[in-house]
Gaussian input, Z-matrix of N, CA and C with variables (Angstrom, degrees):
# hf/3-21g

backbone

0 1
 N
 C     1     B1
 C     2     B2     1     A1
 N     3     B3     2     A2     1     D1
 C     4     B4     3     A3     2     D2
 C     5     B5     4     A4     3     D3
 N     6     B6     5     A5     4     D4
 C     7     B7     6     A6     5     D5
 C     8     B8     7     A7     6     D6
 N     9     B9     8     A8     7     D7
 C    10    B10     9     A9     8     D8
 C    11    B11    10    A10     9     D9
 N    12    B12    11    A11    10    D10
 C    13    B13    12    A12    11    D11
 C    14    B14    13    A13    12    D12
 N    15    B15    14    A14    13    D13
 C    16    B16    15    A15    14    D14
 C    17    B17    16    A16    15    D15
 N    18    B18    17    A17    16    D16
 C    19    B19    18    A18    17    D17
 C    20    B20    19    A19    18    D18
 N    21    B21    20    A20    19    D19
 C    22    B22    21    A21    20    D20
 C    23    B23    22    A22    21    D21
 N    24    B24    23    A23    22    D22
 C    25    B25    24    A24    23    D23
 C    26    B26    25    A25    24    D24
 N    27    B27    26    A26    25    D25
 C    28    B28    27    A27    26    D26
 C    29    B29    28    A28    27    D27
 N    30    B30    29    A29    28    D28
 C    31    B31    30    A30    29    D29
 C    32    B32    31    A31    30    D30
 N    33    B33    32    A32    31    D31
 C    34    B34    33    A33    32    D32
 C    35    B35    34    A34    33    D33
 N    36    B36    35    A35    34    D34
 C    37    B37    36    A36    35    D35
 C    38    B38    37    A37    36    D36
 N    39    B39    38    A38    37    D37
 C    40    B40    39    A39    38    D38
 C    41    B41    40    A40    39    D39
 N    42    B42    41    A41    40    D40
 C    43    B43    42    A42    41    D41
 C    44    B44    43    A43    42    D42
 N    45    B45    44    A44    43    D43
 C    46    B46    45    A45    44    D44
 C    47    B47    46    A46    45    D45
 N    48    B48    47    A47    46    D46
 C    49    B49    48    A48    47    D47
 C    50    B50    49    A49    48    D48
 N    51    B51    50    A50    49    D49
 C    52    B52    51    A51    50    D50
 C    53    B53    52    A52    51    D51
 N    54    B54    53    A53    52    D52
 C    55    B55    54    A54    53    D53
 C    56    B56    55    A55    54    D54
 N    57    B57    56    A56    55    D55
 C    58    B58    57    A57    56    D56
 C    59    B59    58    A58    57    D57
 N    60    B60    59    A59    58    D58
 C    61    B61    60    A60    59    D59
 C    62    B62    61    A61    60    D60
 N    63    B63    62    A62    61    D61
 C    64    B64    63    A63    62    D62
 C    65    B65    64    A64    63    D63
 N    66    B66    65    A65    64    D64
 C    67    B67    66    A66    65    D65
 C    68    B68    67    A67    66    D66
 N    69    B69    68    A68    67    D67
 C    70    B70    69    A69    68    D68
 C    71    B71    70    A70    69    D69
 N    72    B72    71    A71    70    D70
 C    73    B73    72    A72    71    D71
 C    74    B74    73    A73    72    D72
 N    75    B75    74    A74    73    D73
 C    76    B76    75    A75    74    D74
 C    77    B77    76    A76    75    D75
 N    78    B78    77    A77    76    D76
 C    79    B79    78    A78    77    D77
 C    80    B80    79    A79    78    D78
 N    81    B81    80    A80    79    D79
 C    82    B82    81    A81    80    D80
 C    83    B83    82    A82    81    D81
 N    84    B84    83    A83    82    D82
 C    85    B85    84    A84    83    D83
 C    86    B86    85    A85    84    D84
 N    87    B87    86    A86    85    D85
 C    88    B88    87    A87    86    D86
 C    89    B89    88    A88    87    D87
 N    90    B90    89    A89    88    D88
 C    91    B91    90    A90    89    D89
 C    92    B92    91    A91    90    D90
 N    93    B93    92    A92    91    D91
 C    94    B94    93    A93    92    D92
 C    95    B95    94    A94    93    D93
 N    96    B96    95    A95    94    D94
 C    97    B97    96    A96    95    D95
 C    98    B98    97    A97    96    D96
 N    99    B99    98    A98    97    D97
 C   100   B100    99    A99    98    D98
 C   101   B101   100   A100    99    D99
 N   102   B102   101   A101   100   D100
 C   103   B103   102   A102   101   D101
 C   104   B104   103   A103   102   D102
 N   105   B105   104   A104   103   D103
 C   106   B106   105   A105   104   D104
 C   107   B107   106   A106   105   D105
 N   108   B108   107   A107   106   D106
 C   109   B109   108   A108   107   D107
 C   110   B110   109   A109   108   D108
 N   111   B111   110   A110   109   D109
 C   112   B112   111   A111   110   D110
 C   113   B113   112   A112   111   D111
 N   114   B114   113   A113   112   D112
 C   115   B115   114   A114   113   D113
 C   116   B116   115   A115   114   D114
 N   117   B117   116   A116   115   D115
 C   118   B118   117   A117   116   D116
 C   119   B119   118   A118   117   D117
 N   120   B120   119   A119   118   D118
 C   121   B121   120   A120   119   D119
 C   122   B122   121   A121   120   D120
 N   123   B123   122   A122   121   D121
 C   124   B124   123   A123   122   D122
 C   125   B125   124   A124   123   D123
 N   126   B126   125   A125   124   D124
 C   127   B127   126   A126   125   D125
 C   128   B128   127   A127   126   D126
 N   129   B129   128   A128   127   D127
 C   130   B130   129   A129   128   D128
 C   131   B131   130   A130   129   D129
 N   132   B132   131   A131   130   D130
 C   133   B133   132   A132   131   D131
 C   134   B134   133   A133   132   D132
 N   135   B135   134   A134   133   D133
 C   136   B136   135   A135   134   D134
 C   137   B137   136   A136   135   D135
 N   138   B138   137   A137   136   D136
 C   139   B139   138   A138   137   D137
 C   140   B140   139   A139   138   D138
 N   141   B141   140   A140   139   D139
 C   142   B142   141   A141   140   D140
 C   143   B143   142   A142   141   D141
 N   144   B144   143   A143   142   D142
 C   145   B145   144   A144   143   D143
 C   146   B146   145   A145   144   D144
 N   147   B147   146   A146   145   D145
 C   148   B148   147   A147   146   D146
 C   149   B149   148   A148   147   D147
 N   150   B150   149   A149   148   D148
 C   151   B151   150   A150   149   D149
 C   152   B152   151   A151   150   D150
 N   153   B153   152   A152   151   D151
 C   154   B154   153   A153   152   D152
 C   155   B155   154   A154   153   D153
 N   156   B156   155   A155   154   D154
 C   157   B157   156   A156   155   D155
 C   158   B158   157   A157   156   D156
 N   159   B159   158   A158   157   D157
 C   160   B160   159   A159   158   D158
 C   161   B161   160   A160   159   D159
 N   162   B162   161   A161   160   D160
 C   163   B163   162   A162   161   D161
 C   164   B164   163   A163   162   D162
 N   165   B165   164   A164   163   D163
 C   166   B166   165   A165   164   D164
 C   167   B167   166   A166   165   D165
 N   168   B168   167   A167   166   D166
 C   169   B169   168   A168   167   D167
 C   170   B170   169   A169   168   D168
 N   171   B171   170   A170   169   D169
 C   172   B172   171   A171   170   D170
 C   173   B173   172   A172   171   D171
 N   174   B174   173   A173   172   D172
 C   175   B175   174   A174   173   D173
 C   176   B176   175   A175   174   D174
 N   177   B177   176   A176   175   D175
 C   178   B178   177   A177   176   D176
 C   179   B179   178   A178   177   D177
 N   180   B180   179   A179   178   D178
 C   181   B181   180   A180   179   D179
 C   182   B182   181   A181   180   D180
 N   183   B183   182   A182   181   D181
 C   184   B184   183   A183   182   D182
 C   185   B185   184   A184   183   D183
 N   186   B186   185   A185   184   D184
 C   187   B187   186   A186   185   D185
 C   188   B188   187   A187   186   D186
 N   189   B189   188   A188   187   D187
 C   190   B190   189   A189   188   D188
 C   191   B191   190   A190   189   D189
 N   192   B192   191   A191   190   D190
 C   193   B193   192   A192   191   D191
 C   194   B194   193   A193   192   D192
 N   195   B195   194   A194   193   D193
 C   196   B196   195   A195   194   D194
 C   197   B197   196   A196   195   D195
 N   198   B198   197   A197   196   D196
 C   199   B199   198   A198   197   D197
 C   200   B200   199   A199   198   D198
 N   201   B201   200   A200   199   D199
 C   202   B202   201   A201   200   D200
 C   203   B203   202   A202   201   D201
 N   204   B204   203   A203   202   D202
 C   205   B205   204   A204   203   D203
 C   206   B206   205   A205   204   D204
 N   207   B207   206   A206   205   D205
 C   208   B208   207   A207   206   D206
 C   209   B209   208   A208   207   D207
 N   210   B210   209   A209   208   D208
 C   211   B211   210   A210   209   D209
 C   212   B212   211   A211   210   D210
 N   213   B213   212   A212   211   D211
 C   214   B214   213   A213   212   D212
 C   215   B215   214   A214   213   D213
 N   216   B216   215   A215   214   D214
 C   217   B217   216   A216   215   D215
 C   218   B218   217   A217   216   D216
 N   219   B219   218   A218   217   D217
 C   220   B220   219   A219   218   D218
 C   221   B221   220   A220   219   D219
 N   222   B222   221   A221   220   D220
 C   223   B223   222   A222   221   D221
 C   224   B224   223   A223   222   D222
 N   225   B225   224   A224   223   D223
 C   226   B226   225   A225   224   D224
 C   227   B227   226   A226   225   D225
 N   228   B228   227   A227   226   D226
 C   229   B229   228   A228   227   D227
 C   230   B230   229   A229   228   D228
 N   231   B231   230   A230   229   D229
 C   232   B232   231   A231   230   D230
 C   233   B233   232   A232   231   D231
 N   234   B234   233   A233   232   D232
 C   235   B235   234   A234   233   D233
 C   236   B236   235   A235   234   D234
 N   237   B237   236   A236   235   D235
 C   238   B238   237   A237   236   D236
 C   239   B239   238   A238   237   D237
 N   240   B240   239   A239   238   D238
 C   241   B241   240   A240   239   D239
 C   242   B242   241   A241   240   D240
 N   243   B243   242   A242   241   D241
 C   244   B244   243   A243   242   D242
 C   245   B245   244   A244   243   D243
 N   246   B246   245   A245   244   D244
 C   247   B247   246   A246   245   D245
 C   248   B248   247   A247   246   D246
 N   249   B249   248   A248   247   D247
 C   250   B250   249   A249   248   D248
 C   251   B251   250   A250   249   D249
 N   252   B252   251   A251   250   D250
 C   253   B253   252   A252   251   D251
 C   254   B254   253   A253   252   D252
 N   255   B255   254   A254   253   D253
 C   256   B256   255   A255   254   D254
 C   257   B257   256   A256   255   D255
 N   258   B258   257   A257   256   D256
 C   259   B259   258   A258   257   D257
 C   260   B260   259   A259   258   D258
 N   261   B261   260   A260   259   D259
 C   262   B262   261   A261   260   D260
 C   263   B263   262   A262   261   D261

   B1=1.4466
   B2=1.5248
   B3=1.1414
   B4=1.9165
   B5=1.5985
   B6=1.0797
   B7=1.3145
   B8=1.2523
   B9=1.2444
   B10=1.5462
   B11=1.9144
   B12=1.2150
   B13=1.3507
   B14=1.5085
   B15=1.1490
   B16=1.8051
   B17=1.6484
   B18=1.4366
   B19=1.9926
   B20=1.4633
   B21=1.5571
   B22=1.3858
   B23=1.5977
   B24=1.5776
   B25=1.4125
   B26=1.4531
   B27=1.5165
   B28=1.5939
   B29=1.3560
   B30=1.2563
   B31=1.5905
   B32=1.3704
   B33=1.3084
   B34=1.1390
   B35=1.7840
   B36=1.2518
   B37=1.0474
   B38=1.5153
   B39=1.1388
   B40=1.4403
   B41=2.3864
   B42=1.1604
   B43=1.1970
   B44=1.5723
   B45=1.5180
   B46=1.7375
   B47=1.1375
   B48=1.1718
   B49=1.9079
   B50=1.8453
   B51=1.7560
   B52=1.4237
   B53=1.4568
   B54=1.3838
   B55=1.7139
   B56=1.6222
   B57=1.1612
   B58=1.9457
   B59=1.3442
   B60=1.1213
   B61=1.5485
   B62=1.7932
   B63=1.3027
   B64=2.0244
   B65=1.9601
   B66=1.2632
   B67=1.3795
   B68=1.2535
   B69=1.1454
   B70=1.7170
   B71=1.5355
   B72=1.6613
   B73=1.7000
   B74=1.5278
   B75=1.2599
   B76=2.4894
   B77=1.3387
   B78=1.1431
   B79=1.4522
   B80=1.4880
   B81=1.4071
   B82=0.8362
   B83=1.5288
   B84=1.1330
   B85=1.7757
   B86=1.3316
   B87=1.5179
   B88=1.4539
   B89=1.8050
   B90=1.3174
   B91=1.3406
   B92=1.3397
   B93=0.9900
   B94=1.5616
   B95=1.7603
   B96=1.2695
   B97=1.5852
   B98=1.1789
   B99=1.7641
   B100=1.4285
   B101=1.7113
   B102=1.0292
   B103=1.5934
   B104=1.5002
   B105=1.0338
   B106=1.1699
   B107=2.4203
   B108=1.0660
   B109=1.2704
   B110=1.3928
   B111=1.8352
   B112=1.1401
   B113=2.0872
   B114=1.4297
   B115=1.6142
   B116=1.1594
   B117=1.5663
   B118=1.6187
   B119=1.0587
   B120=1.6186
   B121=1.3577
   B122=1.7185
   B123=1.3756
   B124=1.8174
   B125=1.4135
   B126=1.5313
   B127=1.0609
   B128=1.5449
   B129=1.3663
   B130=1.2581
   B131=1.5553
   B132=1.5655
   B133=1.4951
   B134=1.2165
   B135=1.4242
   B136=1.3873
   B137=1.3574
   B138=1.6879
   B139=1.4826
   B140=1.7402
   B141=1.4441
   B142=2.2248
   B143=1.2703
   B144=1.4329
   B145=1.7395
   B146=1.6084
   B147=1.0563
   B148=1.5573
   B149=1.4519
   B150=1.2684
   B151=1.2517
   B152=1.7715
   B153=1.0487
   B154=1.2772
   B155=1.8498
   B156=1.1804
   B157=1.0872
   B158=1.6492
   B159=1.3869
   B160=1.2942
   B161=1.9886
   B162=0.8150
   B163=1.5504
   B164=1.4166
   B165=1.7514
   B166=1.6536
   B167=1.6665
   B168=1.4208
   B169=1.6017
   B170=1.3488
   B171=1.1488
   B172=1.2583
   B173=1.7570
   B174=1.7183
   B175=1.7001
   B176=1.6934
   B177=1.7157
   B178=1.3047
   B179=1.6226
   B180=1.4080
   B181=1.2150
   B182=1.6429
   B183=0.9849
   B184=1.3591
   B185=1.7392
   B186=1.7015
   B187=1.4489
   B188=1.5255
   B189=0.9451
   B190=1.3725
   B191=1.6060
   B192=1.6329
   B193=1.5094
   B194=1.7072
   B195=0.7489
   B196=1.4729
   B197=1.9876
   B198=1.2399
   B199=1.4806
   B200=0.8880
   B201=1.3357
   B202=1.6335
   B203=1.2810
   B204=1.8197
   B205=1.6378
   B206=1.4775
   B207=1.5300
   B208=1.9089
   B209=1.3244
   B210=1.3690
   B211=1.8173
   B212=1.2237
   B213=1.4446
   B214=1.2669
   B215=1.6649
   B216=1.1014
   B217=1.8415
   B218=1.6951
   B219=1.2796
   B220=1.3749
   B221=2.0022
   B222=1.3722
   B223=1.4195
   B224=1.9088
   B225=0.8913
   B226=1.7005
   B227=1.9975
   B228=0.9747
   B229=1.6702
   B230=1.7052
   B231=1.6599
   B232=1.4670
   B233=1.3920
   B234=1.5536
   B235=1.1383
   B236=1.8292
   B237=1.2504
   B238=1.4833
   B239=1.7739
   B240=1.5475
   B241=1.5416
   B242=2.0078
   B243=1.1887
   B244=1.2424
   B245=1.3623
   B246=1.9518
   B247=1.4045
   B248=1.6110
   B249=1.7040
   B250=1.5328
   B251=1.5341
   B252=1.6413
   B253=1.4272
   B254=1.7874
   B255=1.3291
   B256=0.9723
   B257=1.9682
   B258=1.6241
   B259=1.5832
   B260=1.4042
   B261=1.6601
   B262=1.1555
   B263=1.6540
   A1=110.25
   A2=96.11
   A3=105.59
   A4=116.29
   A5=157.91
   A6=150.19
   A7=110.11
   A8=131.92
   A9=137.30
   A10=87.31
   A11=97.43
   A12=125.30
   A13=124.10
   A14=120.19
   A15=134.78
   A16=113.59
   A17=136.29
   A18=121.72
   A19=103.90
   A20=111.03
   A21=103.01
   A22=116.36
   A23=114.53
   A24=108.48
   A25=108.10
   A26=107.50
   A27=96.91
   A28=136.78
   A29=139.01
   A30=129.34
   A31=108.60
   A32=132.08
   A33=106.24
   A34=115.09
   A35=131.02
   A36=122.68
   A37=129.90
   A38=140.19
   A39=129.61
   A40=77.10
   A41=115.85
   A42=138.39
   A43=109.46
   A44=105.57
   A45=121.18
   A46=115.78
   A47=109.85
   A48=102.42
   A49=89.77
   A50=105.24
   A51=104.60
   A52=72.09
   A53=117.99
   A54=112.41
   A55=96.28
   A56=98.56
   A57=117.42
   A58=108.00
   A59=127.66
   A60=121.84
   A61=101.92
   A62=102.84
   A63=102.25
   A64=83.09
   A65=143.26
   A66=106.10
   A67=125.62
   A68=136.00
   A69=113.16
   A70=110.57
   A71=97.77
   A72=101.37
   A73=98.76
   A74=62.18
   A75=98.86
   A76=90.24
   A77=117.71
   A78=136.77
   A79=117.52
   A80=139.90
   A81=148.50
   A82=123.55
   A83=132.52
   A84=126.61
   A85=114.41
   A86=92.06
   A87=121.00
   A88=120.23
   A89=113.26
   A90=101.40
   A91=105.31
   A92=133.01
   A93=130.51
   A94=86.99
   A95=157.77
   A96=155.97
   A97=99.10
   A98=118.39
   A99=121.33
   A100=138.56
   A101=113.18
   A102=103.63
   A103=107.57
   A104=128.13
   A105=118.02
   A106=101.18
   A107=111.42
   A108=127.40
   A109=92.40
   A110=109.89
   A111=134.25
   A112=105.82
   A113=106.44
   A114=96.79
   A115=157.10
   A116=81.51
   A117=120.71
   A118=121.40
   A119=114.78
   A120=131.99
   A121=108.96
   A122=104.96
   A123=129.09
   A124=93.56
   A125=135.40
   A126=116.18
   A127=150.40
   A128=134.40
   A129=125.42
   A130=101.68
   A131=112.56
   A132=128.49
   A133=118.93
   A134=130.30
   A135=136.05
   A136=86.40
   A137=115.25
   A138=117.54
   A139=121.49
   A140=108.31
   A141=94.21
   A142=81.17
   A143=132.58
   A144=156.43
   A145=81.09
   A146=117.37
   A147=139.41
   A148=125.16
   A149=134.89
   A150=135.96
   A151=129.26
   A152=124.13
   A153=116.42
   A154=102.77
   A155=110.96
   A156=117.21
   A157=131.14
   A158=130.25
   A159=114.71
   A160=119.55
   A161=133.73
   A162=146.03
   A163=124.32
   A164=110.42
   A165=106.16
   A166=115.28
   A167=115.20
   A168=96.01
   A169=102.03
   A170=140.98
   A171=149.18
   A172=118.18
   A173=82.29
   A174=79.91
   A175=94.09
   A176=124.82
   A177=121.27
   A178=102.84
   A179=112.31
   A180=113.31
   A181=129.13
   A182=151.87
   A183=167.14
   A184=87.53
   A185=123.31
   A186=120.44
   A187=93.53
   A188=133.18
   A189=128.17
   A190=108.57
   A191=119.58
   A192=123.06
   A193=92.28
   A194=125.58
   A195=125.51
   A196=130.24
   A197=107.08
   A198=107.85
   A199=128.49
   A200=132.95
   A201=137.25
   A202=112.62
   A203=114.33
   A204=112.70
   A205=87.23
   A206=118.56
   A207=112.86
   A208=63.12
   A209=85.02
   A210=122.29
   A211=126.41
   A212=117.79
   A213=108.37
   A214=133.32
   A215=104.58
   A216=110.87
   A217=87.45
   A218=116.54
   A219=102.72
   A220=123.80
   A221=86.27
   A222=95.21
   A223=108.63
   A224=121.26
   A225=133.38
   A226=82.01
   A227=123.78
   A228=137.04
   A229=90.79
   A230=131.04
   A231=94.12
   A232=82.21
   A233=101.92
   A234=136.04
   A235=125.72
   A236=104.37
   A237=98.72
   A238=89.17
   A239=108.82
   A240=107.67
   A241=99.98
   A242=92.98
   A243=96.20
   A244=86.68
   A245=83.76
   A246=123.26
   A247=120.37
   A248=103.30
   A249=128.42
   A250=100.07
   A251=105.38
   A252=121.09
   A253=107.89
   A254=130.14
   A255=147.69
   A256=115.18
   A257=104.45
   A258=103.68
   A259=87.08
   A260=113.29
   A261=137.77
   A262=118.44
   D1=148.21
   D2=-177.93
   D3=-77.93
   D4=129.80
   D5=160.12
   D6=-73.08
   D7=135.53
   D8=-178.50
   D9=-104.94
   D10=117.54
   D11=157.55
   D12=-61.39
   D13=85.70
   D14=176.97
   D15=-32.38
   D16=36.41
   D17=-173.93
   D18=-41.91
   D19=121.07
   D20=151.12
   D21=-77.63
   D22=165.39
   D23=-172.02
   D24=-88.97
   D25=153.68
   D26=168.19
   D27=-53.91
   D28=175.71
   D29=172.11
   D30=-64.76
   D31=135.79
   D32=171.39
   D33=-113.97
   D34=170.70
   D35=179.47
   D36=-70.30
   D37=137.08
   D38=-132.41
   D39=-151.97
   D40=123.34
   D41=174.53
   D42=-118.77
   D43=160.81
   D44=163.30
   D45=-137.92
   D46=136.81
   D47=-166.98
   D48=-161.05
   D49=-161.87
   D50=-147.11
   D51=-119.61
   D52=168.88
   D53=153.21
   D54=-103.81
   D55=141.05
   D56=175.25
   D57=-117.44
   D58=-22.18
   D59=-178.32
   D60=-137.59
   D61=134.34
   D62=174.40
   D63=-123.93
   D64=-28.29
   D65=-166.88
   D66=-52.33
   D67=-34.00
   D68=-174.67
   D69=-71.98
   D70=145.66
   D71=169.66
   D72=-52.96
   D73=149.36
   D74=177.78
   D75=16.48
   D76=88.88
   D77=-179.43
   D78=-178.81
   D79=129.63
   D80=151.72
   D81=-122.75
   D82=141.57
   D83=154.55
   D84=-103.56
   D85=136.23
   D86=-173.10
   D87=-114.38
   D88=115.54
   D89=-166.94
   D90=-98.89
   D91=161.69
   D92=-102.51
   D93=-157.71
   D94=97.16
   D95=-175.19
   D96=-114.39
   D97=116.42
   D98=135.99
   D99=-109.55
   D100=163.83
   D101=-177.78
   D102=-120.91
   D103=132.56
   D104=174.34
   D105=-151.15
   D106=167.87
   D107=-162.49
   D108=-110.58
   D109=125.50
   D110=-171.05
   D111=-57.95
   D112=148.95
   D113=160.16
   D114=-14.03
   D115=-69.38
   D116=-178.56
   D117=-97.62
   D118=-56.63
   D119=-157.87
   D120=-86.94
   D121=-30.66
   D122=-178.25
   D123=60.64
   D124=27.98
   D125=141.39
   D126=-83.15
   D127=130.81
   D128=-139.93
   D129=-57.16
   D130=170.90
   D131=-171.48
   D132=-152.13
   D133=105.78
   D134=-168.65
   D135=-80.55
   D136=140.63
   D137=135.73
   D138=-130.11
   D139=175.05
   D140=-174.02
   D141=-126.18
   D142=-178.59
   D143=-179.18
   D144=-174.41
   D145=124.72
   D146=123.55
   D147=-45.86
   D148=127.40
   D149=155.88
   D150=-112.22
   D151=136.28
   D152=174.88
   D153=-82.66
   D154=127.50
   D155=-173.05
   D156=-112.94
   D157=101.66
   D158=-167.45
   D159=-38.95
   D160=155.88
   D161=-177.08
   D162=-151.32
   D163=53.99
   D164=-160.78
   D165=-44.21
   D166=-28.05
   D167=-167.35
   D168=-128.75
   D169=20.85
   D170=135.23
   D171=100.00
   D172=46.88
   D173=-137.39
   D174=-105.06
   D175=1.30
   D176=-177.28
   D177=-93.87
   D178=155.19
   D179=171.20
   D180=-125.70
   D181=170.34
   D182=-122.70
   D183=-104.23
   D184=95.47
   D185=172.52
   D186=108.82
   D187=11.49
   D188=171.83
   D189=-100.74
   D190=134.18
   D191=-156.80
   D192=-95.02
   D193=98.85
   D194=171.53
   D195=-113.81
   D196=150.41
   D197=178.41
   D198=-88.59
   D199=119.51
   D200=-172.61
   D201=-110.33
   D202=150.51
   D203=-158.44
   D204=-137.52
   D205=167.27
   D206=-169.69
   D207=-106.53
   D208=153.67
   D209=148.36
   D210=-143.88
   D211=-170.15
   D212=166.66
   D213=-66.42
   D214=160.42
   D215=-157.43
   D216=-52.80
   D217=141.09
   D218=151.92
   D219=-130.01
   D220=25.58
   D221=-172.98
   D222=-177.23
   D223=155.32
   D224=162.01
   D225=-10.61
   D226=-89.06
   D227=-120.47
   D228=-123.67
   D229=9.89
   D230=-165.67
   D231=-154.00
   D232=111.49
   D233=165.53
   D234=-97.14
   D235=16.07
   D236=-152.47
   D237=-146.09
   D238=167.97
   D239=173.27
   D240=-168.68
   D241=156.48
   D242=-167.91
   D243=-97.43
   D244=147.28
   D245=-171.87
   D246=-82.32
   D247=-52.91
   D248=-168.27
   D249=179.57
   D250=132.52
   D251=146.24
   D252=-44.13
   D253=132.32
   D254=172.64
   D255=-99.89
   D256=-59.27
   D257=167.39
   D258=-153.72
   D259=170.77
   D260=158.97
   D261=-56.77

């Protein structure tokens, strides 16, 4: 008999961002804020990334702080899916 070998999955990357857009089906965009301290100068540095975000039941809305996890591709642009509402 064969043994089926158990893979755990890798870590995957786990983000927090705002939702800014709910119109597309099971879709939301989530903008994405980091801070980090310049090279040179070590002064701080806001940056945003947008994500298209999976949304199976359509249930986040536009200002809602939510957690996003990578997954597999599931479309042109959407690599990502929400985790949990965090706050209103």
């Amino acid at each position: 008999m064969k043994e089926i070998a158990v893979t755990e999955r890798k870590n995957r990357k786990i983000r927090s961002g705002v939702v800014t857009s709910d119109r597309s089906n099971k879709t939301v965009t989530v903008q994405v804020e980091r801070q980090f301290a310049h090279p040179l100068y070590t002064k701080q540095i806001k940056r945003t990334k947008k994500y298209q975000v999976h949304d199976e039941n359509n249930e986040y809305r536009v200002g809602d702080l939510v957690r996003i996890m990578e997954t597999r591709p599931l479309s042109k642009t959407k690599r990502w899916r929400v985790l949990e509402r965090v706050e209103n």
